[in-house]
matplotlib code that plots the C-alpha trace (Angstrom):
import matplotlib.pyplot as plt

x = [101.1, 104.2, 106.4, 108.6, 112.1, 113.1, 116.4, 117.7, 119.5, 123.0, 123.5, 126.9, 126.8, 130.3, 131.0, 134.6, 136.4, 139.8, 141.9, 144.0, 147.1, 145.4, 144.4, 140.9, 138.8, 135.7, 132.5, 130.8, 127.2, 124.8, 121.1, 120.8, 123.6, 127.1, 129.5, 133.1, 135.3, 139.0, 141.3, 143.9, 146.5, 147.3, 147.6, 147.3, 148.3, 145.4, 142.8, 144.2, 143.8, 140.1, 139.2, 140.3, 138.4, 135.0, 135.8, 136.2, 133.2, 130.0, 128.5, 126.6, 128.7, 126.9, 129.6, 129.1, 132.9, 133.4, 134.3, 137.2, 139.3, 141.7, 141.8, 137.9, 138.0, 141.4, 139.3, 136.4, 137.7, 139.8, 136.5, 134.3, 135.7, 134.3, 131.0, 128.0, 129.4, 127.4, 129.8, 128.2, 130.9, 128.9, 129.4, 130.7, 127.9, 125.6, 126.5, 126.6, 123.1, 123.0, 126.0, 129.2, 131.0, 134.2, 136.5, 136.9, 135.1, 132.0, 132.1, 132.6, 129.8, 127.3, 128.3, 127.8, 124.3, 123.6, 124.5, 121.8, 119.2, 120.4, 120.2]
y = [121.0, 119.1, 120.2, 118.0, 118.6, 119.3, 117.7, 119.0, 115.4, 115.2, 116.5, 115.1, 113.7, 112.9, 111.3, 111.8, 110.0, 111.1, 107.7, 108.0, 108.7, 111.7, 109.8, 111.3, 108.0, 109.7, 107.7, 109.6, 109.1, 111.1, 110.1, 107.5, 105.3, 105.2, 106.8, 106.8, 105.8, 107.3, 107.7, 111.1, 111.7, 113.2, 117.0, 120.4, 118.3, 115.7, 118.1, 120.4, 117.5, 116.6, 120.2, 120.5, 117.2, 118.0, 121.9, 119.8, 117.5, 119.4, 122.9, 122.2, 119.4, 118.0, 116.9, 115.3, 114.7, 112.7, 115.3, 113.7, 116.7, 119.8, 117.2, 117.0, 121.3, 121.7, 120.0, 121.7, 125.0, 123.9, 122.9, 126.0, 128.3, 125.9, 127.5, 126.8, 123.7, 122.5, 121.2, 119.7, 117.8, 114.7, 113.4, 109.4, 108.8, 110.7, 107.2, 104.7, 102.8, 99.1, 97.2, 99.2, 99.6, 98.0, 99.8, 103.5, 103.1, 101.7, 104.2, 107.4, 105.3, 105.6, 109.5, 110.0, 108.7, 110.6, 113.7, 112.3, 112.2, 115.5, 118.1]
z = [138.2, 137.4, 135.0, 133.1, 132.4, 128.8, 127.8, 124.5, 122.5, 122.5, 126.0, 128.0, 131.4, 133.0, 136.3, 137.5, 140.5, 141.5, 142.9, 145.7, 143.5, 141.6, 138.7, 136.5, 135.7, 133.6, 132.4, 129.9, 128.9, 126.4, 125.7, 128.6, 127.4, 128.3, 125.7, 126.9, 129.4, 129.8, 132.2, 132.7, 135.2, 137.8, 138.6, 136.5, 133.0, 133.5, 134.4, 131.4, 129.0, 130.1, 129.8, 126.4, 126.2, 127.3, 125.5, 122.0, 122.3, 123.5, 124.3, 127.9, 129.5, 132.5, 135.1, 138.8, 140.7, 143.9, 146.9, 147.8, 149.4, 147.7, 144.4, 143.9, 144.2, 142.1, 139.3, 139.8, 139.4, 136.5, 134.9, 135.6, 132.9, 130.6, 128.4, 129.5, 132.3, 135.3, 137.8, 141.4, 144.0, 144.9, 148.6, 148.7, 150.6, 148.1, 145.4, 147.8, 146.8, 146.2, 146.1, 146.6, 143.2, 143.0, 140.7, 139.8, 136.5, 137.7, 140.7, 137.8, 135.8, 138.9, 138.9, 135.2, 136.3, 138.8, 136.5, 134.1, 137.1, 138.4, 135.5]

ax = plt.figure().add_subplot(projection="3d")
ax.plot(x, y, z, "-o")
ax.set_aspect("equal")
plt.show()
């Protein structure tokens, strides 16, 4: 028997990529439409300010990062401590379908999918 998945409304999905100089670009979707897009910087005060972000805007926050080294698992960790937060690293080759996207958004927008399909 196949059992559907029950998605309560309002949940957040939020794809992260981490550029090569350390900078957060986050796409944020909820109900299968994209919600936000924002960028944070680099290091501990970035990852502090998207943490108090996702803290302040939902209870169950949905988040797939790019594995991209120490940055990708620095993140991660900062995020965990969050309530009730799923956090999976995503391999690059893991997004890669279709067309290769061209700019960090659209590659943290194909993320924040993938969280949608994932959880």
């Amino acid at each position: 028997m196949k059992t559907s998945i029950r998605r309560s409304t309002g949940e957040h999905y939020f794809g992260i990529e981490i550029t090569p100089d350390g900078k957060l670009v986050v796409a944020e979707r909820m109900d299968g439409r994209p919600l936000a897009a924002a960028r944070f910087s680099a290091g501990a005060p970035g990852a502090q300010e998207l943490r108090e972000y996702i803290e302040r805007e939902c209870g169950h926050p949905h988040i797939c990062i790019k594995a991209c080294g120490a940055a990708a698992l620095t993140l991660a960790t900062a995020l965990i401590p969050l309530r009730g937060v799923e956090v999976t690293l995503i391999s690059a080759r893991s997004i890669q379908g279709g067309a290769a996207p061209a700019t960090p958004e659209e590659r943290a927008e194909r993320l924040a999918k993938l969280a949608e399909r994932l959880f």
